[in-house]
C-alpha positions in Angstrom: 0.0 0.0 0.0 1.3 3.3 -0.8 1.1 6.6 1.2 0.7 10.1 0.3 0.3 13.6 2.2 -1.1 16.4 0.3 -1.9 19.9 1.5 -3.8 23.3 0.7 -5.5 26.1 2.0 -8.8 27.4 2.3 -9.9 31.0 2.0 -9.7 32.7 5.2 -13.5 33.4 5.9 -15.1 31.5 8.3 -18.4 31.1 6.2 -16.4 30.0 3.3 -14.5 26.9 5.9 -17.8 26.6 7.0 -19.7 25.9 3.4 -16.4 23.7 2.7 -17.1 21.6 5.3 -20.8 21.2 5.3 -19.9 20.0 1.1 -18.0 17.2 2.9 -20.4 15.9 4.9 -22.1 15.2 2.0 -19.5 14.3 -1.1 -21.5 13.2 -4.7 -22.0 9.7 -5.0 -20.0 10.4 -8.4 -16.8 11.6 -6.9 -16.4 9.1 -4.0 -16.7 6.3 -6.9 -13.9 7.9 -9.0 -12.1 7.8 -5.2 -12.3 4.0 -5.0 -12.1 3.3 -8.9 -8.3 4.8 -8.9 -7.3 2.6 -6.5 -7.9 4.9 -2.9 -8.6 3.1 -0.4 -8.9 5.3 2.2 -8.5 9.3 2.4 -9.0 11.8 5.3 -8.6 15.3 5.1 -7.9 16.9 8.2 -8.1 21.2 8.9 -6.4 23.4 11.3 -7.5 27.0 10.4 -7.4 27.2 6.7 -5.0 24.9 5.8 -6.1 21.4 4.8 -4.0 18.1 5.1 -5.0 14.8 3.2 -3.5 11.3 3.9 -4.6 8.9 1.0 -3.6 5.4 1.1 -3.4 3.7 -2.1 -3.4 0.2 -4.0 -0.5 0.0 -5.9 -2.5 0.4 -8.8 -2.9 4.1 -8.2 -1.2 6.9 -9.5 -1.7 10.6 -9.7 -1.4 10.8 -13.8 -4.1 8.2 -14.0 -6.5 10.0 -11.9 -6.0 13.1 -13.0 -6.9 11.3 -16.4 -9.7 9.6 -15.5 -11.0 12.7 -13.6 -10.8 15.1 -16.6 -12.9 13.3 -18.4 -15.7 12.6 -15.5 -18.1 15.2 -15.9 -19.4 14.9 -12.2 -15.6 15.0 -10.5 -15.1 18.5 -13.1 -18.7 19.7 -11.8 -17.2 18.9 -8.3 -13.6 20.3 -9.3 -15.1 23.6 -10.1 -17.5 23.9 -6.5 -14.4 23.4 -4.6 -12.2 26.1 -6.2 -14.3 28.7 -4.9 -13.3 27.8 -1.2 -9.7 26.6 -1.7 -6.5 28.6 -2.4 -3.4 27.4 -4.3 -0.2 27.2 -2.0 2.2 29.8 -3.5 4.2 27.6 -4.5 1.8 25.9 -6.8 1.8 26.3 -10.6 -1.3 27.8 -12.7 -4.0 25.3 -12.0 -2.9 23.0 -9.5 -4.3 22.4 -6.6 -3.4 20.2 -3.8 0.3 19.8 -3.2 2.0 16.5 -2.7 4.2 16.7 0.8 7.2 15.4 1.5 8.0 12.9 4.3 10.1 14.1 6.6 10.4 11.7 9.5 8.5 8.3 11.0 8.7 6.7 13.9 9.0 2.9 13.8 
């Protein structure tokens, strides 16, 4: 199983963190299939002010390129895509478009 940490933030207005997280209460039927169908078998997304944190834990089927793929052409993940860019905002080091930023590992306790 593979591991990966991503990160973003939100907008800085409370009704704005506050719609964002109401939308997760309730994700489209649509985009939690394209979840599982790339080969996530578990996400969380965790949120300390406005910055997000996501830990999805792969098959080692999945990777980014192929869901990114799949997603561009899934009309309801696009639909869904386009809700959630009104709440979040691109890290400054992300390039035009991109959206949630892969982390590095820095240390683990075994």
């Amino acid at each position: 199983m593979k591991k990966y940490c991503l990160t973003i933030d939100l907008y800085n207005d409370p009704g704005l963190i506050a719609a964002y997280e109401d939308w997760h209460k309730k994700v489209w039927p649509e985009v939690l299939q394209s979840i599982t169908d790339s080969g996530i078998l578990n996400m969380e997304i965790y949120r300390f002010a406005d910055r997000l944190f996501m830990i999805v834990e792969a098959d080692d089927t999945f990777t980014f390129e192929a869901k990114a793929q799949a997603d561009a052409t899934n009309a309801k993940v696009q639909e869904w895509e386009t809700l959630m860019w009104q709440f979040q905002k691109p890290m400054p080091q992300a390039k035009s478009g991109e959206k949630w930023m892969l982390m590095d590992k820095i240390f683990e306790l075994k």
